[in-house]
ROMI-995163 format. One line per field, with one value per residue (C-alpha): residue number from 1; residue in one letter; z, x, y. Coordinates in steps of 0.5 Angstrom, whole numbers. Layout:
N
num	[NUM_...];
residuo	[A_...];
zz	[Z_...];
xx	[X_...];
yy	[Y_...];
This chain:
217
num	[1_2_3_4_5_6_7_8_9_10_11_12_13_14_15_16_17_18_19_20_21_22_23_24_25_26_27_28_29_30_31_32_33_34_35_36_37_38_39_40_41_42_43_44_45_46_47_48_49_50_51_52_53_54_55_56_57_58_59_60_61_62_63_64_65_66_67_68_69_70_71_72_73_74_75_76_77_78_79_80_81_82_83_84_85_86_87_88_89_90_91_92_93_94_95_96_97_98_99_100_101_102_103_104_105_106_107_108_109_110_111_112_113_114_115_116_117_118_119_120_121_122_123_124_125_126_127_128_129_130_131_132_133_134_135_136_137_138_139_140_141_142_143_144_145_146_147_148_149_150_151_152_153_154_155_156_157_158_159_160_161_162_163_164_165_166_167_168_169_170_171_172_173_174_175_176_177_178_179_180_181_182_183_184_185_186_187_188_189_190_191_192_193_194_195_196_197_198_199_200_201_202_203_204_205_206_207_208_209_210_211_212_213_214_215_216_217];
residuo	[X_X_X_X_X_X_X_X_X_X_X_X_X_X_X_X_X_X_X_X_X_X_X_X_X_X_X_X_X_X_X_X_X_X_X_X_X_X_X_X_X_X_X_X_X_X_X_X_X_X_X_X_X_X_X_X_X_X_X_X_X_X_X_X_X_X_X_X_X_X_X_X_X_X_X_X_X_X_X_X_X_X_X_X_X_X_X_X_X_X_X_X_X_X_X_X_X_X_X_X_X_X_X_X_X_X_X_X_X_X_X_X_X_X_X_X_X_X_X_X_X_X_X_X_X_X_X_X_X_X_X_X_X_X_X_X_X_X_X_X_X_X_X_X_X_X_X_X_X_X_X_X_X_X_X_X_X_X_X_X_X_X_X_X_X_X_X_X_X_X_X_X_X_X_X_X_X_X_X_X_X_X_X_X_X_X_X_X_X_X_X_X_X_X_X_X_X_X_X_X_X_X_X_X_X_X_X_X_X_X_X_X_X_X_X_X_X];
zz	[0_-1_5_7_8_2_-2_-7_-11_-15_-14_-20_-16_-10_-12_-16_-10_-6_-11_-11_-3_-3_-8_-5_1_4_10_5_10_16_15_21_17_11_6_9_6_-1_-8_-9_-15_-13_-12_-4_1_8_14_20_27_34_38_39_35_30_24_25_25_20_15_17_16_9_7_10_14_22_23_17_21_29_33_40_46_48_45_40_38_31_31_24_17_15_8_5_-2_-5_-11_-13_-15_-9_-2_5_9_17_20_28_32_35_42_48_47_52_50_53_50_45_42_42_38_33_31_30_26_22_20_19_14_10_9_7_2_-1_-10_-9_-3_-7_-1_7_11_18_23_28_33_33_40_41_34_33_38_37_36_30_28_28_23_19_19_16_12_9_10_7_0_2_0_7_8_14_17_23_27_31_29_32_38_38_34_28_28_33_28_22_26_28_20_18_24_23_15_16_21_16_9_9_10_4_3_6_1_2_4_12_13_17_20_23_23_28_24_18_17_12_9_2_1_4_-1_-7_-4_-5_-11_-13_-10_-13_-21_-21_-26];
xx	[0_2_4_-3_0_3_-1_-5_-8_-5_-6_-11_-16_-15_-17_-23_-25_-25_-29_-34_-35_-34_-40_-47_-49_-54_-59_-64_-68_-67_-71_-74_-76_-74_-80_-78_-72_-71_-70_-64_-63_-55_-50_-48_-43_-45_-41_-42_-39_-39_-44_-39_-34_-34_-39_-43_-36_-32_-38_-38_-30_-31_-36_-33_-39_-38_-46_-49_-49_-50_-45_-46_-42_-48_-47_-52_-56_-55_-63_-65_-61_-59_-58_-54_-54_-46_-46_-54_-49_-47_-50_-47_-52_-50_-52_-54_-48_-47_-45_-47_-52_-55_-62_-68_-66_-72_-70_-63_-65_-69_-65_-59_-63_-65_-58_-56_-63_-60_-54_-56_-63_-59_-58_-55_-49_-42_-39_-39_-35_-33_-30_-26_-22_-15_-13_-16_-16_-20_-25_-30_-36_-33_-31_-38_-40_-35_-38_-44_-41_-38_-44_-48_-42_-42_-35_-32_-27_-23_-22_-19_-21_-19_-11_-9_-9_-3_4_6_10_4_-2_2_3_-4_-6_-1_-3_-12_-10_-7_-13_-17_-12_-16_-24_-27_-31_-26_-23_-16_-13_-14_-13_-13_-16_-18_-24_-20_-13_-17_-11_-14_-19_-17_-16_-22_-26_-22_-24_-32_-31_-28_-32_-38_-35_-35_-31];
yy	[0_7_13_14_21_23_29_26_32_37_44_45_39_42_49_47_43_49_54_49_50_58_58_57_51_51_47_43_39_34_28_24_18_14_16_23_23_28_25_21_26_29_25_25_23_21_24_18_17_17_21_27_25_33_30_37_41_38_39_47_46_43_47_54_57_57_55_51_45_46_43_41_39_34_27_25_32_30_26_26_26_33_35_42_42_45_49_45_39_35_34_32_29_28_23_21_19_12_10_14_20_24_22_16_9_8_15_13_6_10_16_11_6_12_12_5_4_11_8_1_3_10_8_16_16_16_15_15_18_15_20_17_21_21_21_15_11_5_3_-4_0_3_-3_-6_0_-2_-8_-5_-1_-8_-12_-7_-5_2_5_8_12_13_21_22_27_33_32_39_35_31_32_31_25_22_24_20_14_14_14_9_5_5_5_-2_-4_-2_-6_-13_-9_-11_-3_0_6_5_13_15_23_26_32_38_43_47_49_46_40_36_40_41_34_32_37_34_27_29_32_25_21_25_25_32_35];
């Protein structure tokens, strides 16, 4: 396998990902229900993760915009599948956090089905991103999710989350090491990166990946 940190993009990739996001994004809609959600008529890639782990502010990071997606520093505020549309091209959609969340346990369960039904019955989603954070790495409910994902054939890339909070040489070998965890997954994308929405680590890359994923020219 190639470095998973070597730069893959070229200049020219990098900045036609980051004119498209400086160009309108917009909150589309949140759905409750899968016969809620909008038509599967865009291309859309999926941001999935811990309760907490920074789905909503990376998506703000991405798209350039300080308050598009709410964050909260309340595990499980996410309960429904949100949806912005870029540039009338693509849309992201943040999906519910899985692991703890401050909620009653049947709420729980159906916020979080909610997004394992989307991941499983949308004919539109180019890719799922899994947002894990770097200071921790790999944990066994992420990887029960990777389980679904590959159950599922749902193509899955790894980003590392809130990498300013480590060194250098620390977030390198965090990458080296969940990228080899993930080589033998059989829907997982082969480049981990690492990111955050913070410093903004990442995020030109992680621009280009959609645009990619998308097959926007």
């Amino acid at each position: 396998m190639s470095d998973p940190a070597a730069p893959v993009f070229d200049a020219a990739t990098l900045e036609r990902a980051r004119v498209l996001f400086a160009r309108e994004v917009s909150f589309l809609m949140g759905a409750a229900q899968i016969a809620g959600l909008p038509a599967p008529d865009l291309p859309e890639v999926a941001f999935a993760g811990r309760s907490n782990v920074g789905k909503s502010s990376l998506i703000n990071a991405v798209t350039g915009r300080s308050h598009l997606a709410r964050a909260s520093n309340a595990p499980g505020r996410t309960r429904e599948v949100n949806f912005f549309v870029a540039d009338a091209k693509l849309r992201l959609v943040d999906l519910p956090g899985y692991g703890f969340a401050r909620a009653a346990r049947a709420d729980v369960r159906k916020f979080q089905n909610l997004g394992r039904a989307y991941l499983r019955g949308r004919p539109n989603l180019k890719r799922a991103y899994l947002l894990i954070d770097a200071r921790h790495g790999l944990k066994p409910v992420d990887a029960e999710a990777m389980d679904a994902f590959d159950e599922a054939a749902v193509s899955y890339q790894i980003l590392l989350t809130k990498a300013d909070k480590l060194k250098p040489a620390e977030a390198e070998a965090v990458v080296a090491r969940t990228a080899a965890q993930v080589a033998r997954r059989p829907a997982a994308f082969p480049r981990v990166l690492a990111t955050s929405a913070e410093t903004g680590t990442g995020i030109p890359d992680l621009r280009a990946e959609i645009l990619e994923a998308c097959g926007i020219q």
